[in-house]
N, CA and C atoms of all chains as a GROMACS GRO file, in nm:
protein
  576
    1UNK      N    1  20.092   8.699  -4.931
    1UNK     CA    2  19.976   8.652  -5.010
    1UNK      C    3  19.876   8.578  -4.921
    2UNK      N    4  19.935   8.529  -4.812
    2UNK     CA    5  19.860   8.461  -4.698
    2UNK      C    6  19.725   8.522  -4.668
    3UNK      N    7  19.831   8.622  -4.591
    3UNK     CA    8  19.737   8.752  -4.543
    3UNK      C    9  19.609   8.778  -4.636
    4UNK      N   10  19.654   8.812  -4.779
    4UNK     CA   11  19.520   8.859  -4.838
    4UNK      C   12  19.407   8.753  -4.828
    5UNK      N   13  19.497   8.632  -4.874
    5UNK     CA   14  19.348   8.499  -4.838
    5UNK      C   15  19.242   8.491  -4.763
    6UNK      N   16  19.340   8.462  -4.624
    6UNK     CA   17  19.260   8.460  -4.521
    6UNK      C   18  19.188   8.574  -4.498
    7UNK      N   19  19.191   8.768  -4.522
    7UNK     CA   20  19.120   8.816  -4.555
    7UNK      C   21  19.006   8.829  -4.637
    8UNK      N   22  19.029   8.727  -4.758
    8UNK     CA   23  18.904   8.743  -4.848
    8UNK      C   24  18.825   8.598  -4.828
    9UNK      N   25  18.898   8.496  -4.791
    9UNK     CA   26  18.819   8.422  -4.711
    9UNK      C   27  18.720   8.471  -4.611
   10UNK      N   28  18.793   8.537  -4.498
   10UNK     CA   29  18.743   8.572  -4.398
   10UNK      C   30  18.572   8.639  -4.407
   11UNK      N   31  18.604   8.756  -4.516
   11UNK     CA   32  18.556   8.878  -4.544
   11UNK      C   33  18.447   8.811  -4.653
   12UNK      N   34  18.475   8.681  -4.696
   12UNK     CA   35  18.351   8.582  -4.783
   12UNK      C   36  18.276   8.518  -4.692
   13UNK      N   37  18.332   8.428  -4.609
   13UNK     CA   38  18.229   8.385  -4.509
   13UNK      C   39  18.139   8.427  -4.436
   14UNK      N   40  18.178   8.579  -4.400
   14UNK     CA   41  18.100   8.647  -4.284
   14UNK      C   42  18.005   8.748  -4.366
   15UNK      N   43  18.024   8.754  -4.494
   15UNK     CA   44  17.946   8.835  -4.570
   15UNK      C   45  17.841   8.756  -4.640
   16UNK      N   46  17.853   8.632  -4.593
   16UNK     CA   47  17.762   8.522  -4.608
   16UNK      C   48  17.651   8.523  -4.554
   17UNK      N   49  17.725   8.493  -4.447
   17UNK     CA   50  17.677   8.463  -4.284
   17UNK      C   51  17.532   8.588  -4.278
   18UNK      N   52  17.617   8.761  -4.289
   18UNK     CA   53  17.563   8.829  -4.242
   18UNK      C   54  17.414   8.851  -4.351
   19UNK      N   55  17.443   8.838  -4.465
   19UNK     CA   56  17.357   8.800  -4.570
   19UNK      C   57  17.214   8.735  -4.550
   20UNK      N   58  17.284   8.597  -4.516
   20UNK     CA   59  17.111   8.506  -4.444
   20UNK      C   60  17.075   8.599  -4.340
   21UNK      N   61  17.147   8.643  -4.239
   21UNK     CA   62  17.013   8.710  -4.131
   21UNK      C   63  16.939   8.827  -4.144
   22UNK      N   64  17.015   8.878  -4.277
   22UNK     CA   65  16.954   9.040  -4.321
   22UNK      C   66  16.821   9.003  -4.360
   23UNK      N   67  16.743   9.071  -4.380
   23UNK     CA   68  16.605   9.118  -4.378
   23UNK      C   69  16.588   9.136  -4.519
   24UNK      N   70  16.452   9.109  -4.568
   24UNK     CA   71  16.412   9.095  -4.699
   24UNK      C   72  16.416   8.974  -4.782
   25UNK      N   73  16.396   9.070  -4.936
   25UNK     CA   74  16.381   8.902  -4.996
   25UNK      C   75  16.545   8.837  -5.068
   26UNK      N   76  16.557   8.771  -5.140
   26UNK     CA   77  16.686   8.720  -5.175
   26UNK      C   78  16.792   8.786  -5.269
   27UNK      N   79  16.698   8.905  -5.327
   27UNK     CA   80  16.795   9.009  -5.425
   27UNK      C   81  16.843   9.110  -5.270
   28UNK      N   82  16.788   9.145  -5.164
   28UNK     CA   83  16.787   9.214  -5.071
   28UNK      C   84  16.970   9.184  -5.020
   29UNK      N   85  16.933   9.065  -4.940
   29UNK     CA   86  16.996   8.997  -4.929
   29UNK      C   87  17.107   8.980  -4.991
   30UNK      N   88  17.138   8.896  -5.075
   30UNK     CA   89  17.297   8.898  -5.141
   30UNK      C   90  17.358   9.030  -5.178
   31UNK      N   91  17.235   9.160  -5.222
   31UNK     CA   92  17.353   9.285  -5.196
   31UNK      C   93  17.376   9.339  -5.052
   32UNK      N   94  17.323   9.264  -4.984
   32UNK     CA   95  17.414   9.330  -4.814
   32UNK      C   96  17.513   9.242  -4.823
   33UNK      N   97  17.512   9.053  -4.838
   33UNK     CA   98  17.610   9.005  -4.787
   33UNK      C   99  17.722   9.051  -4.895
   34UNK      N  100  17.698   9.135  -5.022
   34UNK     CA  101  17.811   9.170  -5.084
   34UNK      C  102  17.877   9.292  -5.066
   35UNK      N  103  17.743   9.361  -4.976
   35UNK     CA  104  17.831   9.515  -4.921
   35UNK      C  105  17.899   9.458  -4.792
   36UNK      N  106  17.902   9.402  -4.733
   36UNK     CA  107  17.952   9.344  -4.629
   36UNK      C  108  18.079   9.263  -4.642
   37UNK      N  109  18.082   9.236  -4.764
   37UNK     CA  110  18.215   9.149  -4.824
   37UNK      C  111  18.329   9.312  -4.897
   38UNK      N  112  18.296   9.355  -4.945
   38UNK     CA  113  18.364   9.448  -5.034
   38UNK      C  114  18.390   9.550  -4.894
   39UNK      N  115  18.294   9.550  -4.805
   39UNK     CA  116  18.374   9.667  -4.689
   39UNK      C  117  18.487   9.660  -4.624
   40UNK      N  118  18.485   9.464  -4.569
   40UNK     CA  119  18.574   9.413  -4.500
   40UNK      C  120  18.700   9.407  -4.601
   41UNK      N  121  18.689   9.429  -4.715
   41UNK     CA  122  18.799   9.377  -4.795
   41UNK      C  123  18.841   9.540  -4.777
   42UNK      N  124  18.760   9.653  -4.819
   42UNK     CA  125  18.840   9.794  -4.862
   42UNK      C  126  18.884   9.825  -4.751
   43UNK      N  127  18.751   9.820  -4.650
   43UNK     CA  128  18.842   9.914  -4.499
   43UNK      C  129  18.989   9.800  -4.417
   44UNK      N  130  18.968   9.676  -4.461
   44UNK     CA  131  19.106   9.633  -4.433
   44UNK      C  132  19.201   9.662  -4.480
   45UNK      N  133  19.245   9.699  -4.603
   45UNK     CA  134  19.298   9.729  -4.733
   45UNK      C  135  19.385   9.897  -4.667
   46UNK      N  136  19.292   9.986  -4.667
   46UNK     CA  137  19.284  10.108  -4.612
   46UNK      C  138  19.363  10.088  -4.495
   47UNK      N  139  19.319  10.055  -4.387
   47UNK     CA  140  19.392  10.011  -4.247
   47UNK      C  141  19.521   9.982  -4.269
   48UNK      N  142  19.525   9.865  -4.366
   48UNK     CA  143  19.608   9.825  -4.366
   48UNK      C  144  19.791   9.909  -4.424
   49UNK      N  145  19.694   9.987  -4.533
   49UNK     CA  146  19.816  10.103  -4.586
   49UNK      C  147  19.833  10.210  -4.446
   50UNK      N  148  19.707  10.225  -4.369
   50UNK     CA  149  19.760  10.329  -4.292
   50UNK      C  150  19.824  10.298  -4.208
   51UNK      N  151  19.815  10.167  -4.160
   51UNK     CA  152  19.929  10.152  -4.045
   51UNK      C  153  20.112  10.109  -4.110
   52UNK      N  154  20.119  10.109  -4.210
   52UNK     CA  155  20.256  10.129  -4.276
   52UNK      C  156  20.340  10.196  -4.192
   53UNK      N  157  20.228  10.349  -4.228
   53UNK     CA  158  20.316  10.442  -4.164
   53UNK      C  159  20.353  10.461  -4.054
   54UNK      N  160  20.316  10.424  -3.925
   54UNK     CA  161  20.332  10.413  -3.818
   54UNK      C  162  20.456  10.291  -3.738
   55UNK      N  163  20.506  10.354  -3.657
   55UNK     CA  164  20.634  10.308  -3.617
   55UNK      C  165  20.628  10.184  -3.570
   56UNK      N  166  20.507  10.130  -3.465
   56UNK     CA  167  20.509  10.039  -3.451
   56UNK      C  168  20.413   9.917  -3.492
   57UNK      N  169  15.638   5.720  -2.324
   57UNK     CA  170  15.603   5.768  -2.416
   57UNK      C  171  15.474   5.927  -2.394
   58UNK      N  172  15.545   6.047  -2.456
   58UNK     CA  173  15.482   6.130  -2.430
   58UNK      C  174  15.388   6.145  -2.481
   59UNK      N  175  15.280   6.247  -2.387
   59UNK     CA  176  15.217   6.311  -2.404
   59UNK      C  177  15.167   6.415  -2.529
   60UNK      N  178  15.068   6.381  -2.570
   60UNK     CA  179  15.035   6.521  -2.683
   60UNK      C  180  15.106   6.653  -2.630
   61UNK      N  181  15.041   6.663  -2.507
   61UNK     CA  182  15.113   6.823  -2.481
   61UNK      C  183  15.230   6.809  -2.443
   62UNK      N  184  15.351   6.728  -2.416
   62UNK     CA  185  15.473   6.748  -2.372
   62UNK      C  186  15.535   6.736  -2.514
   63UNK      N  187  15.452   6.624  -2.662
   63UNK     CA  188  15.488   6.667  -2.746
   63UNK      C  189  15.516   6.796  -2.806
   64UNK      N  190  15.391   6.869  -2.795
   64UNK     CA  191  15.334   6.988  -2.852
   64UNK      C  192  15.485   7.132  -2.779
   65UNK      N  193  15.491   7.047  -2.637
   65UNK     CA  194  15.570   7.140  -2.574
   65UNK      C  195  15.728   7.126  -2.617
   66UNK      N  196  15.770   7.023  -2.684
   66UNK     CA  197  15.895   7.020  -2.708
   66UNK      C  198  15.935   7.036  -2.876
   67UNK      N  199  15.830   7.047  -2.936
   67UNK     CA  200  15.790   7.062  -3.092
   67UNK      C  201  15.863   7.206  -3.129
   68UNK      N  202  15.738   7.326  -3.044
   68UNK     CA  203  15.786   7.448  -3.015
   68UNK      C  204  15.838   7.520  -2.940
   69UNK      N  205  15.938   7.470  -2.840
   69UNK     CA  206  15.956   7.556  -2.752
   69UNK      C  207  16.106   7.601  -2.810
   70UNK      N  208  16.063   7.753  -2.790
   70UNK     CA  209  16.219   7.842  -2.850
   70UNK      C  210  16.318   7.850  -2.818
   71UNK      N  211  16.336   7.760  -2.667
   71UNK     CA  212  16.491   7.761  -2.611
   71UNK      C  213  16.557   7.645  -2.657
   72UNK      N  214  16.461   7.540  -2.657
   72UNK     CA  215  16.520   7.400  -2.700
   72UNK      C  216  16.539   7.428  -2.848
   73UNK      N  217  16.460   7.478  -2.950
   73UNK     CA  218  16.528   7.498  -3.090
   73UNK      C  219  16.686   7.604  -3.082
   74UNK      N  220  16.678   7.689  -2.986
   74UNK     CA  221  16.799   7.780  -2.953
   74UNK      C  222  16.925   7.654  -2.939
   75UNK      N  223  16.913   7.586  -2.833
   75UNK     CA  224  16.978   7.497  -2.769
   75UNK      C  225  17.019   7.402  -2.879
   76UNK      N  226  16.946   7.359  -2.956
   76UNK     CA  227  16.994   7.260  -3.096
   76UNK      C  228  17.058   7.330  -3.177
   77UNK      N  229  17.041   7.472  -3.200
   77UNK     CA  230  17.141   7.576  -3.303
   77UNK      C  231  17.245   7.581  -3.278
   78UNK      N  232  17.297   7.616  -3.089
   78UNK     CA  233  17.366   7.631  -3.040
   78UNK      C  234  17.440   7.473  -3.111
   79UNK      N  235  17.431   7.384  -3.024
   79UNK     CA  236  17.504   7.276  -3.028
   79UNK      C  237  17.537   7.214  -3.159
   80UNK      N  238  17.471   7.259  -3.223
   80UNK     CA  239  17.507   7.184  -3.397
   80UNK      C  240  17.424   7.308  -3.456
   81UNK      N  241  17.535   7.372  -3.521
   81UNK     CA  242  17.535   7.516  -3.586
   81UNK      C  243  17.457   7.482  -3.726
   82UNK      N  244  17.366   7.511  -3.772
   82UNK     CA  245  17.258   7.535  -3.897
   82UNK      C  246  17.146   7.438  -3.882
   83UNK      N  247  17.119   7.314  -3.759
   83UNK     CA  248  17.060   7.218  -3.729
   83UNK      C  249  16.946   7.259  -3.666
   84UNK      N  250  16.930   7.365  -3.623
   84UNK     CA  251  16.796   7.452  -3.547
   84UNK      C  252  16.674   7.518  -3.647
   85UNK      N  253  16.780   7.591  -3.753
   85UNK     CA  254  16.719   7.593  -3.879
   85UNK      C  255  16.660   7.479  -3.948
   86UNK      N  256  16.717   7.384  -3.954
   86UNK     CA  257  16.648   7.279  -4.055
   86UNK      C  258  16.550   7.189  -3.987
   87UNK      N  259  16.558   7.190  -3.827
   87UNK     CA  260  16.489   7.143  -3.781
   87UNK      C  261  16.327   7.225  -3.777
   88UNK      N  262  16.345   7.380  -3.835
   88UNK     CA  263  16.227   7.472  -3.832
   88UNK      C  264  16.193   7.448  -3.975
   89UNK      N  265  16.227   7.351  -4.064
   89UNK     CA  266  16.207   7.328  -4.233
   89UNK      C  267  16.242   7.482  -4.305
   90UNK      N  268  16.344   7.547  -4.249
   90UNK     CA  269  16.437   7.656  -4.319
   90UNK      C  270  16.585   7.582  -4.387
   91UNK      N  271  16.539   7.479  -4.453
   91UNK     CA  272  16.640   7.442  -4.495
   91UNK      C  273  16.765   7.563  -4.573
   92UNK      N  274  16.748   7.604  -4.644
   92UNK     CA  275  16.812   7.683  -4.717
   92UNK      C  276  16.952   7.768  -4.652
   93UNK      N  277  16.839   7.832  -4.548
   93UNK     CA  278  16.942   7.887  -4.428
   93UNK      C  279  16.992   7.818  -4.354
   94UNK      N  280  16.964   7.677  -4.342
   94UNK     CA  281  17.015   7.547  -4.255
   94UNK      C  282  17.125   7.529  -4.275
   95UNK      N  283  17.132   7.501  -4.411
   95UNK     CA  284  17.239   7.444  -4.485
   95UNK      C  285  17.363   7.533  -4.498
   96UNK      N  286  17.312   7.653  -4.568
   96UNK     CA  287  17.439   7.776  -4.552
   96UNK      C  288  17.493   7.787  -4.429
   97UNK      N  289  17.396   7.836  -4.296
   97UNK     CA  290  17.464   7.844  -4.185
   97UNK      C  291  17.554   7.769  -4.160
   98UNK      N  292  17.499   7.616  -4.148
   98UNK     CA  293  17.613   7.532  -4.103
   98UNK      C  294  17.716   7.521  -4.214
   99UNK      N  295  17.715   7.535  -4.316
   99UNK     CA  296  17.887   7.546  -4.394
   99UNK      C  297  17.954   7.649  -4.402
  100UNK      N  298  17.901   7.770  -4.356
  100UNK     CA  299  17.972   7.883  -4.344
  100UNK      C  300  18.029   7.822  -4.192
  101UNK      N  301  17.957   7.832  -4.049
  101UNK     CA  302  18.024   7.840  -3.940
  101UNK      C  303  18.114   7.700  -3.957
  102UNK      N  304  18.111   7.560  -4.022
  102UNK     CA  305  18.209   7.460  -4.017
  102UNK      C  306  18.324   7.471  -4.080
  103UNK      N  307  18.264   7.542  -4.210
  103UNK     CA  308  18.405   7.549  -4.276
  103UNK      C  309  18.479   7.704  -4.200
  104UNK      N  310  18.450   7.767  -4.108
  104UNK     CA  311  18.534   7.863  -4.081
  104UNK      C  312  18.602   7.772  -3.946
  105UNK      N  313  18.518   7.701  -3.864
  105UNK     CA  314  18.566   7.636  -3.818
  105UNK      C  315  18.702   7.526  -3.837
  106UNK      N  316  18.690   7.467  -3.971
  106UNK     CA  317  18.779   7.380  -4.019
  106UNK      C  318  18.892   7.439  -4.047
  107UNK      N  319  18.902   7.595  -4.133
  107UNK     CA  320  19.011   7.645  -4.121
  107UNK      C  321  19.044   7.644  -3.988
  108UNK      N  322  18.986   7.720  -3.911
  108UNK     CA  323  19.054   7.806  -3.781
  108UNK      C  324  19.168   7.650  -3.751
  109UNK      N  325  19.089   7.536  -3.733
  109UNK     CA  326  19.182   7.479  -3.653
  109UNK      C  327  19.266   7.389  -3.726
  110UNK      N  328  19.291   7.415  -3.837
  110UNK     CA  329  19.362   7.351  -3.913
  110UNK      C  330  19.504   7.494  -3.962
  111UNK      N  331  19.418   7.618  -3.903
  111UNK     CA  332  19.513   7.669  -3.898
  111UNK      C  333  19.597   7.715  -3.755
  112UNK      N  334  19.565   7.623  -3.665
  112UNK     CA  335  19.673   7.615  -3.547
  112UNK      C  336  19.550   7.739  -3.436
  113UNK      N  337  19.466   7.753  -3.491
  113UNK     CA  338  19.331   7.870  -3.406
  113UNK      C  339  19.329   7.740  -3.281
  114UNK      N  340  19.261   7.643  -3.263
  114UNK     CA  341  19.258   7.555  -3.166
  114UNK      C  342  19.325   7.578  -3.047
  115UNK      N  343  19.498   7.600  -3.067
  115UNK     CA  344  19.526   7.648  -2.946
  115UNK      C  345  19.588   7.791  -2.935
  116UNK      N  346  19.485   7.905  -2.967
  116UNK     CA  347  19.500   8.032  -2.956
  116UNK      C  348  19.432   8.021  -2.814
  117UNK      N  349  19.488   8.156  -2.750
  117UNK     CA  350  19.555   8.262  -2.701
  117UNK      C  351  19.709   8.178  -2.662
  118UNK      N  352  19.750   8.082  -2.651
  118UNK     CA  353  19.856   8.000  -2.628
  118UNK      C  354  19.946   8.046  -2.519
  119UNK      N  355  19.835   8.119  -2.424
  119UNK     CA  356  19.904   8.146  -2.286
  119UNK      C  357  19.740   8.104  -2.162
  120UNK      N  358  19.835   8.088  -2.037
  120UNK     CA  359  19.749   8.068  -1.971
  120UNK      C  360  19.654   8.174  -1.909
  121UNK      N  361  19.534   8.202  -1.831
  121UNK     CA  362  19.481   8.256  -1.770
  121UNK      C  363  19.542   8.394  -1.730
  122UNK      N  364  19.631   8.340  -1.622
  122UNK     CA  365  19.654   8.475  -1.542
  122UNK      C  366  19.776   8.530  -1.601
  123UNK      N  367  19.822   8.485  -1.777
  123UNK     CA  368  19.878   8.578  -1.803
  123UNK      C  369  19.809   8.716  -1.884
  124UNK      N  370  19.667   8.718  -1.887
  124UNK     CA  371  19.611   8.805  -1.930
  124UNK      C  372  19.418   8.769  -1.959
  125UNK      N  373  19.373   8.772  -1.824
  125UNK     CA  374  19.240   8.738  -1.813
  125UNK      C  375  19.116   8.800  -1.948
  126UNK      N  376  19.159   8.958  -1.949
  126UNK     CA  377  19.076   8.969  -2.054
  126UNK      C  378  19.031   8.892  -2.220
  127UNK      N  379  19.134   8.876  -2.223
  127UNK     CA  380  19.202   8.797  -2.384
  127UNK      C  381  19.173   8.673  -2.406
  128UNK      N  382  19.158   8.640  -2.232
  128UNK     CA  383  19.139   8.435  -2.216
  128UNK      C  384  18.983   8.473  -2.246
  129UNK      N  385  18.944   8.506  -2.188
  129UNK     CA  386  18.766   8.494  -2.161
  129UNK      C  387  18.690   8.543  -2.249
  130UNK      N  388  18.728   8.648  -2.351
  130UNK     CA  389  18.721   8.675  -2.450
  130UNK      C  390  18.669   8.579  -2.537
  131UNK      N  391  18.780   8.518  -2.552
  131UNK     CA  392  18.853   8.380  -2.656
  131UNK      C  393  18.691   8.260  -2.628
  132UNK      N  394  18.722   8.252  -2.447
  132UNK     CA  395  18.695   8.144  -2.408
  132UNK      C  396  18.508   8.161  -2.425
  133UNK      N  397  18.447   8.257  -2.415
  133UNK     CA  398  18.323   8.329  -2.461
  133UNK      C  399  18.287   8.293  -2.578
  134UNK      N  400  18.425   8.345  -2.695
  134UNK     CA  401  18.383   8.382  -2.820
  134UNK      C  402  18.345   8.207  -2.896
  135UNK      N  403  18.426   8.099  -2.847
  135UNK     CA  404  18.473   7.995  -2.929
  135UNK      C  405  18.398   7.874  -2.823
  136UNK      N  406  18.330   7.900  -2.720
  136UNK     CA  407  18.237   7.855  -2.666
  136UNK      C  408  18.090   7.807  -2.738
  137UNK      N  409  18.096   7.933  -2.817
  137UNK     CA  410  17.967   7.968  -2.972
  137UNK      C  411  17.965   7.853  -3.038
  138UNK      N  412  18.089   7.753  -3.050
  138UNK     CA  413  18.100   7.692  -3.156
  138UNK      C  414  18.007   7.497  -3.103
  139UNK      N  415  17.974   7.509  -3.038
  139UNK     CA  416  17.882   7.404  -2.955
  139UNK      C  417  17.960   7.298  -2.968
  140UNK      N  418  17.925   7.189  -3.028
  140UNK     CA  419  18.002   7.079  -3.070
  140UNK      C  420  18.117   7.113  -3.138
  141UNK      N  421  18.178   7.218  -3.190
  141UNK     CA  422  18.304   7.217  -3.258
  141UNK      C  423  18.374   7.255  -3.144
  142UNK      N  424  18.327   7.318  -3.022
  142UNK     CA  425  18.383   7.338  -2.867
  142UNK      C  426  18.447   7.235  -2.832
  143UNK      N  427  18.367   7.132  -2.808
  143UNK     CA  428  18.414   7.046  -2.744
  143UNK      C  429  18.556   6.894  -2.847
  144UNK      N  430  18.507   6.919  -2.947
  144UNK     CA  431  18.613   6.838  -3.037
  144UNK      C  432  18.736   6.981  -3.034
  145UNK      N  433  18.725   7.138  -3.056
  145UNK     CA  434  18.860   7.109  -3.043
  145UNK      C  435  18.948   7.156  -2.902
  146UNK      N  436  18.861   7.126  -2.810
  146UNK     CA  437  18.936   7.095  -2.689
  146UNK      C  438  18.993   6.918  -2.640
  147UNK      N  439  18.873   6.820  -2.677
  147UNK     CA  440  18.921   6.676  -2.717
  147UNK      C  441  19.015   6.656  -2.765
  148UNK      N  442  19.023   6.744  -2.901
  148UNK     CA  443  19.112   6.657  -3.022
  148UNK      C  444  19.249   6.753  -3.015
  149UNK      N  445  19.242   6.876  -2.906
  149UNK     CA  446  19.393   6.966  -2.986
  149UNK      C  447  19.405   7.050  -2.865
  150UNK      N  448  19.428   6.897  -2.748
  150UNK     CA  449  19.512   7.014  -2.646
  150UNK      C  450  19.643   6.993  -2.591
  151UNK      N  451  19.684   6.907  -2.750
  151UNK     CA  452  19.887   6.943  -2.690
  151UNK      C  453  19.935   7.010  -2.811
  152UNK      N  454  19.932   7.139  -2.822
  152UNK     CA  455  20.000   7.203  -2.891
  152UNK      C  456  20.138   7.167  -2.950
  153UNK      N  457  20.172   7.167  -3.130
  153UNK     CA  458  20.291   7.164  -3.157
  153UNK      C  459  20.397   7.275  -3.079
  154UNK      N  460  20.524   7.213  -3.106
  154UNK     CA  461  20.591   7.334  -3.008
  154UNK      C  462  20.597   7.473  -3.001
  155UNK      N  463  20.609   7.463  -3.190
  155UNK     CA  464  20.589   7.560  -3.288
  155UNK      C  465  20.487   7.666  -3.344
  156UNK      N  466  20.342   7.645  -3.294
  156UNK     CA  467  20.237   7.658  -3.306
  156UNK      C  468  20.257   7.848  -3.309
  157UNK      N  469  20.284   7.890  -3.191
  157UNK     CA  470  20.261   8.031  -3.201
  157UNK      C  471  20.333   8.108  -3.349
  158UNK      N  472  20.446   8.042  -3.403
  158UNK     CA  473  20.463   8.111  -3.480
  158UNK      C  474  20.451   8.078  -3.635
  159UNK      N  475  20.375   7.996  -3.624
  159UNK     CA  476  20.300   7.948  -3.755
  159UNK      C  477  20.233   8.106  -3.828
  160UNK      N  478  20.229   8.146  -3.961
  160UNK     CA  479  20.182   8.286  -4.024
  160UNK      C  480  20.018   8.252  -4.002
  161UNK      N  481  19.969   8.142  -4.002
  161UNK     CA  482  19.836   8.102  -3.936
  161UNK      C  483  19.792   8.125  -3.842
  162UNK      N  484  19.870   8.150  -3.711
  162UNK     CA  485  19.828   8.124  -3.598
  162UNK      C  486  19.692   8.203  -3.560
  163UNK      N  487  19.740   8.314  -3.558
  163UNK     CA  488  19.634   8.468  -3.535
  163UNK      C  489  19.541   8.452  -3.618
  164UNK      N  490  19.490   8.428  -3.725
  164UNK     CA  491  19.406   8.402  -3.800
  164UNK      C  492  19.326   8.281  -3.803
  165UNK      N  493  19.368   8.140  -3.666
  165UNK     CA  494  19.299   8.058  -3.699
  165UNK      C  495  19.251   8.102  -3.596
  166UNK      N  496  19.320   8.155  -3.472
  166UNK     CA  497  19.196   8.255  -3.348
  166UNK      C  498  19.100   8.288  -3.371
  167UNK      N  499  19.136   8.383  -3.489
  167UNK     CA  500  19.017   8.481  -3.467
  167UNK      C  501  18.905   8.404  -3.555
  168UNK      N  502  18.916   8.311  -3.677
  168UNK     CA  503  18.848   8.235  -3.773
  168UNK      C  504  18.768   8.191  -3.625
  169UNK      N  505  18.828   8.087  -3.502
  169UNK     CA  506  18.773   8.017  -3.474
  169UNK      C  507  18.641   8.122  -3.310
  170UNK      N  508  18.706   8.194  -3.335
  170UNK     CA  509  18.613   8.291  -3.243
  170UNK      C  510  18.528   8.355  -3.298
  171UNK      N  511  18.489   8.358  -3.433
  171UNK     CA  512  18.411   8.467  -3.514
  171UNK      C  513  18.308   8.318  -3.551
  172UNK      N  514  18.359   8.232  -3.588
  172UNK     CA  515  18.247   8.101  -3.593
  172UNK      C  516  18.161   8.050  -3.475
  173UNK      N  517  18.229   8.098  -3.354
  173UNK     CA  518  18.176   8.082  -3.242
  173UNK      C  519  18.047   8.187  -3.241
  174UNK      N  520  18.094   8.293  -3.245
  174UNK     CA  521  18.023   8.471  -3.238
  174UNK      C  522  17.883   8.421  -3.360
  175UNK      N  523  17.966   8.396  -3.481
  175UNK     CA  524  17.839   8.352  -3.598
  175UNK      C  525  17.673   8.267  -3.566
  176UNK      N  526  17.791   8.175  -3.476
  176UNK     CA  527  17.661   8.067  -3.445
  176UNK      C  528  17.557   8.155  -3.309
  177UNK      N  529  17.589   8.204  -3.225
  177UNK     CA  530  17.508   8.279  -3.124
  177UNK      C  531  17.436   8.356  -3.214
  178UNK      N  532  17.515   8.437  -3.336
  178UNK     CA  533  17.369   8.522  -3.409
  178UNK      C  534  17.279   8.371  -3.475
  179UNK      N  535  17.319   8.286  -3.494
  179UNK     CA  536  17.241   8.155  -3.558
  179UNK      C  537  17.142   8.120  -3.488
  180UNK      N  538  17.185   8.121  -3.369
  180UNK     CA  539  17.117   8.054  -3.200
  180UNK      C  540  16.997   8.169  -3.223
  181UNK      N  541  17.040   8.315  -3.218
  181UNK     CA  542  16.907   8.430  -3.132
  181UNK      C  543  16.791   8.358  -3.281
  182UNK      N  544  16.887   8.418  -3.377
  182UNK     CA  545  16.755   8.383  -3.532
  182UNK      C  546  16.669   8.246  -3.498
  183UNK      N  547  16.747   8.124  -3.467
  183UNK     CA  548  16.696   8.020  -3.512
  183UNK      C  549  16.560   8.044  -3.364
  184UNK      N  550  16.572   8.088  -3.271
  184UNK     CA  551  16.476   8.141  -3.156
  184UNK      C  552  16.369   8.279  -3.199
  185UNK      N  553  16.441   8.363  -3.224
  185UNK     CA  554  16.347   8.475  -3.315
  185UNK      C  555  16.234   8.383  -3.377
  186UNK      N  556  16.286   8.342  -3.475
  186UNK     CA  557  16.159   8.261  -3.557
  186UNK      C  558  16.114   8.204  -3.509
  187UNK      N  559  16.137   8.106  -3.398
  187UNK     CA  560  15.988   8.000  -3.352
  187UNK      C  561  15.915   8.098  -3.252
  188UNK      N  562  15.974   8.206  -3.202
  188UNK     CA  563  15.860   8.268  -3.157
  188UNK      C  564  15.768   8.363  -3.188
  189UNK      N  565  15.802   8.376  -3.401
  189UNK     CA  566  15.747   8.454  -3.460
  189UNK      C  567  15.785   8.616  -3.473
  190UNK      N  568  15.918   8.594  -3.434
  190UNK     CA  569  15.964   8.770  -3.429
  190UNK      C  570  15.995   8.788  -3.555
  191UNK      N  571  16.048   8.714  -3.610
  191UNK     CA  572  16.070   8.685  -3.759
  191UNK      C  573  16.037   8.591  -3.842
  192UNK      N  574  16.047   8.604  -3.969
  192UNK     CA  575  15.997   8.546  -4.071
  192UNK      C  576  16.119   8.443  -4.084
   0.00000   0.00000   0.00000
């Protein structure tokens, strides 16, 4: 459960972050820092099932 | 007591607002009256900061130098970013618990505390972009 935290922590802060420096006006803005939040969360997510399978 | 123009010259000049971003992360901004972005910046990069080293990130890579140069300098690059949070947590957290590497934290307060570092350099170019008008 750790793990997911500090992922959606992680994946909140920096989708923050990346948010203020994006370009435009403030509706612009909060939907990047939220595509930027929901990517880090799925493609970790994804990664994360695919390396299951793998041995090491 | 200065000069109009050494005023004028230290008012705007884009390295010294760089240089204040750098060293105190969202403080370059507010010093440009971007409060808004001032304020966010610096609680996004502190509070990632506060985790990292509260989650044992402080003394990541927890090996020395020449056991793997790329990884140190990396680290030592990435968490350099963090200006004043650099130097407190090399001050405040360089005797590692014994235990530290295998804390479920450990790896995660690394990378928290290297990505706050990385954050603030994009803080640093912006808070410089704008005083020289590249951006809004």
């Amino acid at each position: 459960m750790i793990h997911f935290l500090y992922l959606t922590g992680f994946a909140f802060l920096v989708g923050i972050a990346f948010g203020v420096f994006a370009s435009g006006g403030s509706k612009e803005k909060a939907i990047y820092g939220l595509k930027i939040f929901g990517q880090f969360l799925i493609i970790s997510l994804i990664l994360a099932w695919g390396f299951y399978f793998f041995p090491w | 007591m200065l000069s109009s123009d050494q005023e004028q010259f230290y008012m705007t000049n884009p390295f010294l607002f760089g240089m204040i971003s750098w060293f105190l992360p969202g403080f370059g901004h507010l010093m440009q009256g971007r409060w808004k972005r001032g304020i966010i910046l610096a609680l996004v990069i502190w509070s990632m900061f506060v985790i990292a080293v509260l989650s044992g990130g402080a003394y990541y890579p927890g090996f020395d130098f020449k056991d793997g140069a790329l990884l140190y300098l990396l680290n030592v690059f990435a968490r350099l970013g963090n200006g004043l949070g650099t130097a407190i947590s090399l001050l405040f957290f360089t005797n590692p618990p014994p235990n530290v590497a295998s804390w479920a934290t450990f790896e995660y307060g690394g990378r928290f505390l290297e990505v706050a570092g990385l954050l603030n350099y994009l803080a640093v170019l912006d808070a410089f972009d704008i005083q020289i008008g590249r951006k809004k």
